[in-house]
Structure formats: structure tokens, C-alpha cells
MARDRENBA-209934 format. One record per residue (C-alpha): residue in one letter; x, y, z. Coordinates in Angstrom, 1 decimal. Each point is the difference from the previous one (the first is absolute). Example, Ala and Ser with C-alpha at 12.3 -4.5 7.8 and 13.67 -1.06 7.14 Angstrom:
2
{r=A, X=12.3, Y=-4.5, Z=7.8} .
{r=S, X=1.4, Y=3.4, Z=-0.7} .
end
This chain:
94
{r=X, X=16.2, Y=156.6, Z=227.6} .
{r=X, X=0.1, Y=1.8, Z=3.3} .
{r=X, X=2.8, Y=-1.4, Z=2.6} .
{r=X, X=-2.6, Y=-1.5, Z=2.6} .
{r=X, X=-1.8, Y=-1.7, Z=-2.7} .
{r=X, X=3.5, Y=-1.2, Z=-1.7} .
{r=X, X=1.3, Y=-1.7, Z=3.4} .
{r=X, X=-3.3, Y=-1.5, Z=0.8} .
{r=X, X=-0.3, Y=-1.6, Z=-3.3} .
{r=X, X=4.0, Y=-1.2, Z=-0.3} .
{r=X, X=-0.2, Y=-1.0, Z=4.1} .
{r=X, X=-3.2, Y=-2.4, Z=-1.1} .
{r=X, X=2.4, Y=-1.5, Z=-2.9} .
{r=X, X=2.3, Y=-0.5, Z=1.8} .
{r=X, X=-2.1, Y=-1.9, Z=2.8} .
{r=X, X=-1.6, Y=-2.5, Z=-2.3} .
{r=X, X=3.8, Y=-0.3, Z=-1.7} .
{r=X, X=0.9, Y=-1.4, Z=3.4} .
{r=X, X=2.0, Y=-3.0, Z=-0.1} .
{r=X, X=0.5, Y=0.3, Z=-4.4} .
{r=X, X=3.1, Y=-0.5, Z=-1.0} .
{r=X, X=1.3, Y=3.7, Z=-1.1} .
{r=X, X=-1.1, Y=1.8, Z=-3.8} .
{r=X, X=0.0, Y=2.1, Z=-1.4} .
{r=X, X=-3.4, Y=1.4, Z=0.8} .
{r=X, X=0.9, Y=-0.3, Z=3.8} .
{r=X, X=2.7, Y=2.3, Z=-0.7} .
{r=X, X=-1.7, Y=2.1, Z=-1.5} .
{r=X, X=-2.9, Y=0.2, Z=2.9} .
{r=X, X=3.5, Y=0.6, Z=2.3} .
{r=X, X=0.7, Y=3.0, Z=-2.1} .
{r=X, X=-3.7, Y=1.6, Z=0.0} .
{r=X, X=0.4, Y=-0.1, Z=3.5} .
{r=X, X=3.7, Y=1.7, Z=0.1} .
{r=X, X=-1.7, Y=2.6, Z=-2.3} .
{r=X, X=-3.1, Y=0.7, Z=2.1} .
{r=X, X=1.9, Y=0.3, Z=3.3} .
{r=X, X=2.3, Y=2.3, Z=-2.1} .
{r=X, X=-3.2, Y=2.4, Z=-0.7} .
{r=X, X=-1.5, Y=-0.2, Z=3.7} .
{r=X, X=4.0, Y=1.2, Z=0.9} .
{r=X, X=0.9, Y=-2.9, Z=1.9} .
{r=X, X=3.5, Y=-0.5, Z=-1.1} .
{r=X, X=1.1, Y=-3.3, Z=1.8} .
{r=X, X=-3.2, Y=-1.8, Z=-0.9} .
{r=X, X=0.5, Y=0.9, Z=-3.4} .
{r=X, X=3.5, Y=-1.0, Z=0.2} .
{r=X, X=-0.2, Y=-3.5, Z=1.6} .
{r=X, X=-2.7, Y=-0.6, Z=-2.4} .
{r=X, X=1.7, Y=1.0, Z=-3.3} .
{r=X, X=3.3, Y=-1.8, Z=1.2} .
{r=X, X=-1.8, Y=-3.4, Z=0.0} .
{r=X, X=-1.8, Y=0.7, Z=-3.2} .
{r=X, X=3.3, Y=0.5, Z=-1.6} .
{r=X, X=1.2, Y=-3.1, Z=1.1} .
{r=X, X=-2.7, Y=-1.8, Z=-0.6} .
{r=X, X=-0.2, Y=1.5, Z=-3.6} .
{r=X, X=3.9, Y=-0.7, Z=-0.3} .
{r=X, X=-0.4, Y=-3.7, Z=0.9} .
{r=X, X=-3.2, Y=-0.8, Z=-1.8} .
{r=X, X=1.1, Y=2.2, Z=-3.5} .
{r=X, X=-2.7, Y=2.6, Z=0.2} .
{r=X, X=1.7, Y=2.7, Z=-1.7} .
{r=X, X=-2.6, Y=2.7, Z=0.1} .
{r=X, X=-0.6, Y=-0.6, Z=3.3} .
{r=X, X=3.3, Y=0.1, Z=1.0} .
{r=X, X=0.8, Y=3.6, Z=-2.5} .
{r=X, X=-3.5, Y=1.3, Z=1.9} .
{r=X, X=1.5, Y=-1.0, Z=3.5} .
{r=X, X=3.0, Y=1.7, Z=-0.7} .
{r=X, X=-1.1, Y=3.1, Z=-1.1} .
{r=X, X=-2.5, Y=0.2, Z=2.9} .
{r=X, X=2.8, Y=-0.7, Z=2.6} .
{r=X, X=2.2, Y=2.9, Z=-2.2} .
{r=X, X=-2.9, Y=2.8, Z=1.1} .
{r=X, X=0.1, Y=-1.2, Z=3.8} .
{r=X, X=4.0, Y=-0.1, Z=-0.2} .
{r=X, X=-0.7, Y=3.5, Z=-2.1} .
{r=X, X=-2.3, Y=1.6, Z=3.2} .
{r=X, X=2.9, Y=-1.2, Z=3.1} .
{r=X, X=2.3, Y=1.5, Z=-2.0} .
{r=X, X=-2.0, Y=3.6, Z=-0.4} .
{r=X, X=-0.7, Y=-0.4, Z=3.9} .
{r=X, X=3.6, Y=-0.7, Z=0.7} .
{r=X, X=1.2, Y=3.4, Z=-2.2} .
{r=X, X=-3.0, Y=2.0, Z=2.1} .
{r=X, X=1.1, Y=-0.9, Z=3.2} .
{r=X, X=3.5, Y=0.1, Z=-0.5} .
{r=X, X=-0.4, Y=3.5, Z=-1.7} .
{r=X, X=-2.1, Y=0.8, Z=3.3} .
{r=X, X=2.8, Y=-1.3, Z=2.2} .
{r=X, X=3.0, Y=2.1, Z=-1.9} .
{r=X, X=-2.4, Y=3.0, Z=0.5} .
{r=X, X=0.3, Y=-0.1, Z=3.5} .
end
């Protein structure tokens, strides 16, 4: 699905999930999120979210969440580390 229509969707999960104990399909709702922020480019969204579907996955045993939270957070970690090389190639090229 597109990235507007994924964080709608996992945001309305989420809402009527309020006050459920955590599960597995919480975490995974946590994750969509993380994943759609990831596409729209916003980094620290997509971040904070994927950090607390990790350890929401962790603490409830939701393995695939938890593998699909990972790898997610490993292509945002993946892009600040391609921006860091850029702009510290730019800055030794001064």
C-alpha cells in the first residue's frame, strides 16, 4: 500500500488498541507506521516508531514483528549513514 494510506490505517489501530494490554498485532501496527514514515522520509518518526515496535515485539514474543522492525530500522540507520559519508565527503572537499 501507499505510505499515506499505510499510516492512516496502522494510526486507526492503534487508536482503538488504546488502553490493550501490548501484542503482537499492536506491534505490528507500531512497525507499519515506522515503515510508512520511513517511505514519506521522515527519519525520526520512523525511528521513534520502530523503536517501540521492537520493544513491544521483544516483550510480547512477536518474532516477525520484531525481525520486520529490525530490518526497517536497519534501512533508516542504512540512509544517516549514506548522508553522513555525503556530507562529510563535502566537508573534506573544501
Amino acid at each position: 500500500g501507499d505510505p499515506p494510506t499505510m499510516l492512516r490505517l496502522a494510526q486507526e489501530g492503534l487508536t482503538r488498541a488504546a488502553g490493550a494490554p501490548p501484542s503482537p498485532g499492536q506491534a505490528q501496527l507500531l512497525q507499519a507506521l515506522g515503515r510508512a514514515y520511513r517511505l514519506r522520509g521522515m527519519m525520526a518518526e520512523s525511528t521513534a516508531y520502530l523503536g517501540q515496535a521492537l520493544g513491544m515485539a521483544q516483550q510480547v514474543g512477536a518474532l516477525e514483528a520484531e525481525i520486520e522492525a529490525l530490518i526497517t530500522l536497519s534501512l533508516v540507520l542504512a540512509f544517516f549513514d549514506v548522508v553522513v559519508q555525503a556530507a562529510v565527503k563535502w566537508l573534506l572537499a573544501r
